[in-house]
The first five atom37 places (N, CA, C, CB, O) and aatype in JSON, in Angstrom:
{
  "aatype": [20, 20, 20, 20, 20, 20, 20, 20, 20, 20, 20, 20, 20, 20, 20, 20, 20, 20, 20, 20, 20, 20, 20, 20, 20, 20, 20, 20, 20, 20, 20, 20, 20, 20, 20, 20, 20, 20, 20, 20, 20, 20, 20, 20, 20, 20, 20, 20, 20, 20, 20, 20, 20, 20, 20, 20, 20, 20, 20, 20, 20, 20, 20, 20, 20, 20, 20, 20, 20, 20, 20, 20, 20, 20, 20, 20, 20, 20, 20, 20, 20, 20, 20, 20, 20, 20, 20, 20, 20, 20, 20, 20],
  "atom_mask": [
    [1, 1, 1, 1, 1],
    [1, 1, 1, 1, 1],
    [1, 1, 1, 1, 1],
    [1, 1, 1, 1, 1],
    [1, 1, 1, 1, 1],
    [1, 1, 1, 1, 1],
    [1, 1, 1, 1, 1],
    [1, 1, 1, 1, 1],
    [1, 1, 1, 1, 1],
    [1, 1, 1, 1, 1],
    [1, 1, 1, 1, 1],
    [1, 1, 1, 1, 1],
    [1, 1, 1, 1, 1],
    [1, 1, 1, 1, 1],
    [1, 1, 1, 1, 1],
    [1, 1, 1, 1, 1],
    [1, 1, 1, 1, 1],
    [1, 1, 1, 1, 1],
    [1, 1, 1, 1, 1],
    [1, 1, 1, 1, 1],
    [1, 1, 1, 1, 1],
    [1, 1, 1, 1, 1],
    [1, 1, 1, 1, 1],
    [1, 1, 1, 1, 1],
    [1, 1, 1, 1, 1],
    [1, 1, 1, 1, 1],
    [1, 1, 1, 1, 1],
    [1, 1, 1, 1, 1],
    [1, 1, 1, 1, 1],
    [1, 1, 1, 1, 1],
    [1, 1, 1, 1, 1],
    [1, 1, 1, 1, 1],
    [1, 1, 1, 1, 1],
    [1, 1, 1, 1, 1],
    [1, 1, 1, 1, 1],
    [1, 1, 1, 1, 1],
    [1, 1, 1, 1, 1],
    [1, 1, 1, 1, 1],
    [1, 1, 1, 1, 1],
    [1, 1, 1, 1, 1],
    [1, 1, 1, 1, 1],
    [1, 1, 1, 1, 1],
    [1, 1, 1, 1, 1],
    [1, 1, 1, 1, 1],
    [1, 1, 1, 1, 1],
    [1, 1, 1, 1, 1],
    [1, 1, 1, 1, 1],
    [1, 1, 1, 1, 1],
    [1, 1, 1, 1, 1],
    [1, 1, 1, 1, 1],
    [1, 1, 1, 1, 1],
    [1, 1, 1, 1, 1],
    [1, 1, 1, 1, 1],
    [1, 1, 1, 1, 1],
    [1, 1, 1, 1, 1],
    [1, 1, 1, 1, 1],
    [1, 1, 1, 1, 1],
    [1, 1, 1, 1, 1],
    [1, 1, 1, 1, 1],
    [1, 1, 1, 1, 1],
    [1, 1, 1, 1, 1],
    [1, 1, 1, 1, 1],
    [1, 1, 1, 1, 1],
    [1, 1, 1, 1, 1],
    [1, 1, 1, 1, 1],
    [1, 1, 1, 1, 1],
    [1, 1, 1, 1, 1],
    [1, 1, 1, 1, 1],
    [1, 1, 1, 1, 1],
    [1, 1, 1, 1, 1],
    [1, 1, 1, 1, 1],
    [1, 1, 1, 1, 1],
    [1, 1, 1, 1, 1],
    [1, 1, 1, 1, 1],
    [1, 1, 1, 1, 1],
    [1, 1, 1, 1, 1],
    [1, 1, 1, 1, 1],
    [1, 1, 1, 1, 1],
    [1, 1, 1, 1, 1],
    [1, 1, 1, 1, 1],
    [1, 1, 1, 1, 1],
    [1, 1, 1, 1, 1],
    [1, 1, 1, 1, 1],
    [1, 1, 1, 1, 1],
    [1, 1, 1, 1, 1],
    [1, 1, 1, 1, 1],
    [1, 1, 1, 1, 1],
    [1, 1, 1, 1, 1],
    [1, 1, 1, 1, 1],
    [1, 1, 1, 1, 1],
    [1, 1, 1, 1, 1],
    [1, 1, 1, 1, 1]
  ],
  "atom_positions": [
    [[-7.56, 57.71, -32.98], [-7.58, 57.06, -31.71], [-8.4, 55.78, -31.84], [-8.15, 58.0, -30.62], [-9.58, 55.92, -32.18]],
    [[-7.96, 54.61, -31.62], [-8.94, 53.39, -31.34], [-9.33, 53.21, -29.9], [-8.28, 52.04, -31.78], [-8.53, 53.0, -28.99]],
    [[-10.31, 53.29, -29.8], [-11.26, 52.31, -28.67], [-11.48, 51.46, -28.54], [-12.16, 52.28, -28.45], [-11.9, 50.8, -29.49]],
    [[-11.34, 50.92, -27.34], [-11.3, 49.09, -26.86], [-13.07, 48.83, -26.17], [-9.65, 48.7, -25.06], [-13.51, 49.77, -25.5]],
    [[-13.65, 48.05, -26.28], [-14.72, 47.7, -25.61], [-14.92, 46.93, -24.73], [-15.34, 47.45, -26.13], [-15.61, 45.95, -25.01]],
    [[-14.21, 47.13, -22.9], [-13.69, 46.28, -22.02], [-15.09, 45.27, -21.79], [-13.03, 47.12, -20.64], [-14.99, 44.18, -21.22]],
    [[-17.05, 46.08, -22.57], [-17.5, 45.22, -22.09], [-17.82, 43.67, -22.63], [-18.3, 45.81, -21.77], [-18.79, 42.96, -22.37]],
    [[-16.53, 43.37, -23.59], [-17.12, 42.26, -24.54], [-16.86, 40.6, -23.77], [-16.16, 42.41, -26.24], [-16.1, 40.6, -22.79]],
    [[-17.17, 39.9, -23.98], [-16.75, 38.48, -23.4], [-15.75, 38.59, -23.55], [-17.13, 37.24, -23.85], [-15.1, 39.49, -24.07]],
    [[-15.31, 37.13, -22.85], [-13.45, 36.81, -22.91], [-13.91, 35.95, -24.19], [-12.34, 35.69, -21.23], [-15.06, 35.81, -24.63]],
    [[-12.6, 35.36, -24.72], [-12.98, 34.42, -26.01], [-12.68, 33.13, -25.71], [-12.23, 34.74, -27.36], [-11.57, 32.83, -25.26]],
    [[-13.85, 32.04, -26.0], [-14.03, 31.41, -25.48], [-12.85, 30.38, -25.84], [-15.22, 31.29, -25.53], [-12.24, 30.93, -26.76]],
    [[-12.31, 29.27, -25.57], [-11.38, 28.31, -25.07], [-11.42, 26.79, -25.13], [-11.31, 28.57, -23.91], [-11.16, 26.26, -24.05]],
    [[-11.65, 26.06, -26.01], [-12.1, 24.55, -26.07], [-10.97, 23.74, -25.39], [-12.33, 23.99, -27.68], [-9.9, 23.53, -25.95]],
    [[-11.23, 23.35, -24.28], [-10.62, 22.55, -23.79], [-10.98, 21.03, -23.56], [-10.4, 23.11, -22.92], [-12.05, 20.77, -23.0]],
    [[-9.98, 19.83, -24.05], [-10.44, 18.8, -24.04], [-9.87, 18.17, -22.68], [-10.19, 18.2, -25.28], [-8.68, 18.38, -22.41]],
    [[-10.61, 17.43, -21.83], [-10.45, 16.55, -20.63], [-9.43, 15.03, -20.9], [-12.11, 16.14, -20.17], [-9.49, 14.1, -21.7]],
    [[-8.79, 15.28, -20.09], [-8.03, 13.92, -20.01], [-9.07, 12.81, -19.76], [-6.89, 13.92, -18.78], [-10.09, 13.14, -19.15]],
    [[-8.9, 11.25, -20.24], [-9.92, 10.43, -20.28], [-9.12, 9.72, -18.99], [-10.29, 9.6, -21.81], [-7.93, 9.43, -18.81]],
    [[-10.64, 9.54, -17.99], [-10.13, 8.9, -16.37], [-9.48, 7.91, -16.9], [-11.33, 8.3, -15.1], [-9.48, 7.96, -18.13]],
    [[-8.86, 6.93, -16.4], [-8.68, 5.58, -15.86], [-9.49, 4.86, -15.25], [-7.87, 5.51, -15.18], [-9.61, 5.43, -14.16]],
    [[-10.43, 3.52, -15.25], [-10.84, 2.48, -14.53], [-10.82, 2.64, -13.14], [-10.17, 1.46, -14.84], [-11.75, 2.83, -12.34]],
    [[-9.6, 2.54, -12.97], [-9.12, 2.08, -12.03], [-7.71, 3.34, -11.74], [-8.85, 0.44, -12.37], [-7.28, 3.97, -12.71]],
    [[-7.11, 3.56, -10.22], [-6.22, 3.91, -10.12], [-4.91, 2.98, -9.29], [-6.65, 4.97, -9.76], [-4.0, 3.55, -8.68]],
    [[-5.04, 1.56, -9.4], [-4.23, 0.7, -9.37], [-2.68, 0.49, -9.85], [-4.86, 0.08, -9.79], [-2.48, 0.13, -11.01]],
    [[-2.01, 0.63, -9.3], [-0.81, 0.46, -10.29], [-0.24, 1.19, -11.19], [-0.95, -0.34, -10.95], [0.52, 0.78, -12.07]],
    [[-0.71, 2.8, -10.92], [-0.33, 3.71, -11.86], [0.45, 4.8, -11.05], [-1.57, 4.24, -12.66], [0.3, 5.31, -9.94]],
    [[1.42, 4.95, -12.15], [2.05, 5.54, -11.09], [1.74, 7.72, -10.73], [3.78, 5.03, -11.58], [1.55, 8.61, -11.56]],
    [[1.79, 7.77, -9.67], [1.52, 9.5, -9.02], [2.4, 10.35, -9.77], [1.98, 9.8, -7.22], [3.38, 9.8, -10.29]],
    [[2.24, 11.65, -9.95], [3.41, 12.38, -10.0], [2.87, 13.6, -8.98], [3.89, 12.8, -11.64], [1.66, 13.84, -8.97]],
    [[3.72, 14.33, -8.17], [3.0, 15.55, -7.19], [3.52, 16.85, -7.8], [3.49, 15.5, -5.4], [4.73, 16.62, -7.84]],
    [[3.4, 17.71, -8.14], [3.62, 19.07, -8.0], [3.34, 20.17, -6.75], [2.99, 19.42, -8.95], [2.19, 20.34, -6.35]],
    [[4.04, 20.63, -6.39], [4.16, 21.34, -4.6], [3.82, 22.44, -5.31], [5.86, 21.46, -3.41], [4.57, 22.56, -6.28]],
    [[3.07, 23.22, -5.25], [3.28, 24.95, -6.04], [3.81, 25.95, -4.72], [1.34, 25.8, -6.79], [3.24, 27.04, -4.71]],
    [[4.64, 25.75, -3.82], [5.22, 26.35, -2.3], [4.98, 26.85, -1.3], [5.77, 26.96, -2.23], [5.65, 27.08, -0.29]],
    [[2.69, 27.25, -1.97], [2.44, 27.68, -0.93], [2.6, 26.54, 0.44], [1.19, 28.24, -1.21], [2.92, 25.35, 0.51]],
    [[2.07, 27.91, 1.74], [2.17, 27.17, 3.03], [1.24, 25.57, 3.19], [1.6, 28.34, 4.16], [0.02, 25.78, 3.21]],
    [[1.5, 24.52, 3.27], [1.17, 23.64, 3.59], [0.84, 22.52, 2.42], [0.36, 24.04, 4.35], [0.33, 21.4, 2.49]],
    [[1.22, 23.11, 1.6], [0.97, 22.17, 0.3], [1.41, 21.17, -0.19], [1.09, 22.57, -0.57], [0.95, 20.46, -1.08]],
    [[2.78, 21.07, 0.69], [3.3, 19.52, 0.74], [2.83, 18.82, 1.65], [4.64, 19.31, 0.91], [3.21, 17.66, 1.82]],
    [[2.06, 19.29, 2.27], [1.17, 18.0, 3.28], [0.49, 17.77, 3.17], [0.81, 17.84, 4.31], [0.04, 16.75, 3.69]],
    [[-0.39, 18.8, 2.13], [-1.61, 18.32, 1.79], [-1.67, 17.21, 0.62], [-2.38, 19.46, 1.46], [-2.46, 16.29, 0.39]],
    [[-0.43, 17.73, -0.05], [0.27, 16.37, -1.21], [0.61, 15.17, -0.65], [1.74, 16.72, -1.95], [0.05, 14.26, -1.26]],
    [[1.28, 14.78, 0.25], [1.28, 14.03, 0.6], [0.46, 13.27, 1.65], [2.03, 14.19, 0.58], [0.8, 12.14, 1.99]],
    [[-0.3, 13.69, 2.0], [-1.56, 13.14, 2.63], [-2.29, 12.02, 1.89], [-2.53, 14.24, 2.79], [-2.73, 10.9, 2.17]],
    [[-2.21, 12.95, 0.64], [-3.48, 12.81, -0.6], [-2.85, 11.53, -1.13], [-3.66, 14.27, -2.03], [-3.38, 10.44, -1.29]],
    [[-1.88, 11.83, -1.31], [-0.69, 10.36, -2.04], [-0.79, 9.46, -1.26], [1.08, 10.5, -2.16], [-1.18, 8.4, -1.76]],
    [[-0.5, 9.47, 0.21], [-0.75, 8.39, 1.29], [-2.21, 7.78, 0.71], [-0.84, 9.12, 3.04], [-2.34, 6.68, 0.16]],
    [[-2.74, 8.25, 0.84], [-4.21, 7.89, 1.07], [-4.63, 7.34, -0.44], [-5.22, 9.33, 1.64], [-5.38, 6.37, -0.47]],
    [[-4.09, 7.99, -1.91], [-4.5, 7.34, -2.97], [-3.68, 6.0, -3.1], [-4.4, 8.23, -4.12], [-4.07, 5.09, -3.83]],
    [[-2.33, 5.91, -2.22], [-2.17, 4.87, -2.38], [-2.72, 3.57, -1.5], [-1.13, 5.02, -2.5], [-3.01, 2.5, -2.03]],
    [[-2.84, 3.84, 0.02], [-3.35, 3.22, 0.27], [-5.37, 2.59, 0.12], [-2.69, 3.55, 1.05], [-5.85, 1.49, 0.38]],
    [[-5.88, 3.58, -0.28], [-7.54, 2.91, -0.95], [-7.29, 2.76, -2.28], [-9.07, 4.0, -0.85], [-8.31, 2.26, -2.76]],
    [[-6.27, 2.98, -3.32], [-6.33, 2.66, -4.96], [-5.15, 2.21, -5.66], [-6.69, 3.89, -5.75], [-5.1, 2.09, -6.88]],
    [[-3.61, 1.77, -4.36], [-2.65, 1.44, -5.43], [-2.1, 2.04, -6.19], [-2.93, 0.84, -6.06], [-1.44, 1.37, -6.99]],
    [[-2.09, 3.42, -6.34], [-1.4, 4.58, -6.72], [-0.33, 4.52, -6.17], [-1.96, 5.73, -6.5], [-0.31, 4.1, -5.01]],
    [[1.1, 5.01, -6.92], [2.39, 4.98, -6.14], [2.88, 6.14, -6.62], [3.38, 3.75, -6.32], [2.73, 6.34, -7.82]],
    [[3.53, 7.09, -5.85], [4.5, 7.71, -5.87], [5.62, 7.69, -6.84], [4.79, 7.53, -4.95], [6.6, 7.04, -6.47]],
    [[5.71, 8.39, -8.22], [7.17, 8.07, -8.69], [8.0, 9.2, -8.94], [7.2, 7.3, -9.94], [9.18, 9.17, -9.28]],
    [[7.16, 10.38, -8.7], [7.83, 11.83, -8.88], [7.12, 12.64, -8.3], [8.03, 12.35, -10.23], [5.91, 12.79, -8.1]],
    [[8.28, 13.29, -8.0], [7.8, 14.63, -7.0], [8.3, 16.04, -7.78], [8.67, 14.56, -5.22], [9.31, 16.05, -8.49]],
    [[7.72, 16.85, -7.62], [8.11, 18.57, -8.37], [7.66, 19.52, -7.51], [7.29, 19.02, -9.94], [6.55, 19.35, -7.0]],
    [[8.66, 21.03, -7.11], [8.1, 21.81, -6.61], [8.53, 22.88, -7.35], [8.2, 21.79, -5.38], [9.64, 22.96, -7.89]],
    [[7.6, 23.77, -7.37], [7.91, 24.87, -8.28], [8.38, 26.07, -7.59], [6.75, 25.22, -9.08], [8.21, 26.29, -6.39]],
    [[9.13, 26.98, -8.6], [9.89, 28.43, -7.91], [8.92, 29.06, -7.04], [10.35, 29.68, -9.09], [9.43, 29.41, -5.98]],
    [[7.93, 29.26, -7.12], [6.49, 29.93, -6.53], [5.81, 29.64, -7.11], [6.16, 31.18, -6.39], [6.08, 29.05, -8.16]],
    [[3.65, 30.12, -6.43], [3.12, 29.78, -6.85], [2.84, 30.66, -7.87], [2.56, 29.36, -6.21], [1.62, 30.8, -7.85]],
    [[3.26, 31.23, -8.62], [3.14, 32.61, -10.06], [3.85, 31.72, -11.04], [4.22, 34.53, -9.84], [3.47, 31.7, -12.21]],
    [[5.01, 30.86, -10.56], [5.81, 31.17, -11.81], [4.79, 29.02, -12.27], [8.46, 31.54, -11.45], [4.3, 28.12, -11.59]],
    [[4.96, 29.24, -13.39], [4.88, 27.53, -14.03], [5.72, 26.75, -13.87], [4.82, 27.28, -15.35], [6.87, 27.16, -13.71]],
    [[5.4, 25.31, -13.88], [6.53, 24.43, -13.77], [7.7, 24.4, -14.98], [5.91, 23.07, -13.63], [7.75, 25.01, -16.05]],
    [[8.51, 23.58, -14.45], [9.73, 23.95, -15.64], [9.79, 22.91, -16.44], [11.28, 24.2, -15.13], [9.72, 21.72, -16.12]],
    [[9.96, 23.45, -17.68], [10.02, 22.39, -19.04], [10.8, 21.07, -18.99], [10.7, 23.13, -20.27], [10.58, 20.05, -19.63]],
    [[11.56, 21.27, -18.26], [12.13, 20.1, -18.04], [11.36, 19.2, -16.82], [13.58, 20.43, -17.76], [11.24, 17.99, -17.02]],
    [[11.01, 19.57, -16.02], [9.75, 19.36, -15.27], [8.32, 18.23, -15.58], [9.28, 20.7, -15.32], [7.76, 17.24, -15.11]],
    [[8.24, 19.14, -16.61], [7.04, 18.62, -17.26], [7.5, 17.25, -18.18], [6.34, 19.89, -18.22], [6.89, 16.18, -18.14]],
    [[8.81, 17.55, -19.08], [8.99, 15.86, -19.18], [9.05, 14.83, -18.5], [9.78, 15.54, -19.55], [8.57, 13.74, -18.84]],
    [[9.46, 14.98, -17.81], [9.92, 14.33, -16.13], [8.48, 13.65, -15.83], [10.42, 15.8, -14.61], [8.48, 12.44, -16.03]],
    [[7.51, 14.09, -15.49], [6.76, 13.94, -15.6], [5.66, 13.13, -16.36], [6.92, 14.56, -15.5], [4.67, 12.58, -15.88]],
    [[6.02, 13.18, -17.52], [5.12, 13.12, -18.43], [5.91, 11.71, -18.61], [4.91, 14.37, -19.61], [5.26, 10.68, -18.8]],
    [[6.86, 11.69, -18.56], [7.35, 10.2, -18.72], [7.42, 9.03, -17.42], [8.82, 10.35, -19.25], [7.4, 7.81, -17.56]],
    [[7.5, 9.75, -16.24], [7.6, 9.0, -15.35], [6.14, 8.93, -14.06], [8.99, 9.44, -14.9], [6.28, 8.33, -13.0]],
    [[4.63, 9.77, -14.47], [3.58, 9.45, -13.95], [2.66, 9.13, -15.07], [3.17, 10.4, -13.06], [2.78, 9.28, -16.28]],
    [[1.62, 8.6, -14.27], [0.81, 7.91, -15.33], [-0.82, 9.76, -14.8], [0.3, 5.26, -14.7], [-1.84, 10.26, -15.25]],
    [[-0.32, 9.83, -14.18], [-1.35, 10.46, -13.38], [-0.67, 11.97, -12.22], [-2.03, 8.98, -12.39], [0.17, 11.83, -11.33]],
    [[-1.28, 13.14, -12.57], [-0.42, 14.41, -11.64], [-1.27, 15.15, -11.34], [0.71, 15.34, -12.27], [-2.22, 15.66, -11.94]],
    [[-0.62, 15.23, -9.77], [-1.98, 16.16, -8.93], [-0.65, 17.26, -8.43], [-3.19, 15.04, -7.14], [0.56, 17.11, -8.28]],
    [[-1.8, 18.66, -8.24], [-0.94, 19.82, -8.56], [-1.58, 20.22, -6.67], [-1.45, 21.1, -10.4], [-2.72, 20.02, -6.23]],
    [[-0.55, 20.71, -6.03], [-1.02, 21.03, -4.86], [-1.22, 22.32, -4.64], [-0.34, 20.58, -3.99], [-0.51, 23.2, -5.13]],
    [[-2.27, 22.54, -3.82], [-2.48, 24.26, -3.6], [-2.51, 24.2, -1.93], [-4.26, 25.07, -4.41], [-3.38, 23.43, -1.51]],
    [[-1.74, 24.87, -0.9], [-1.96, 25.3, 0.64], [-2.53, 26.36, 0.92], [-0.89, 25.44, 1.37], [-3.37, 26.88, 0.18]],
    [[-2.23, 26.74, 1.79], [-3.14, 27.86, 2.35], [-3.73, 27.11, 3.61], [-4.4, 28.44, 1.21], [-4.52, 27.68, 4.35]]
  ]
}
């Protein structure tokens, strides 16, 4: 029989940070909706508003199957080619 030792740490995870931008001028948005309730308004609020105090624009929008499942691979190219910058929305 093996035994597991549920009391050990998780293992730890090096994650590296995207490097800001200067400025958010002229770059373009991408939104992700994840479906909860209100999360496209809170996306687009946020977009209104980064564009109007920083020149941020709008060039893609994504909403996902629910908020469980991940965005879709094709998704993420989409993305990755057409924002410079992606904010992921959560409602409630």
């Amino acid at each position: 029989m093996k035994l597991f030792d549920p009391t050990t740490a998780p293992a730890v995870r090096v994650l590296t940070l995207a490097t800001r931008p200067a400025s958010l001028a002229g770059l373009r948005l991408g939104l992700v909706d994840n479906t909860k309730f209100n999360s496209d308004t809170l996306l687009r609020k946020l977009a209104d508003r980064l564009q109007r105090r920083h020149g941020a624009q709008v060039t893609v929008t994504r909403r996902k199957r629910s908020p469980s499942h991940e965005i879709d691979e094709n998704d993420i190219k989409t993305l990755r080619s057409q924002a410079d910058l992606v904010v992921s929305g959560i409602g409630d």
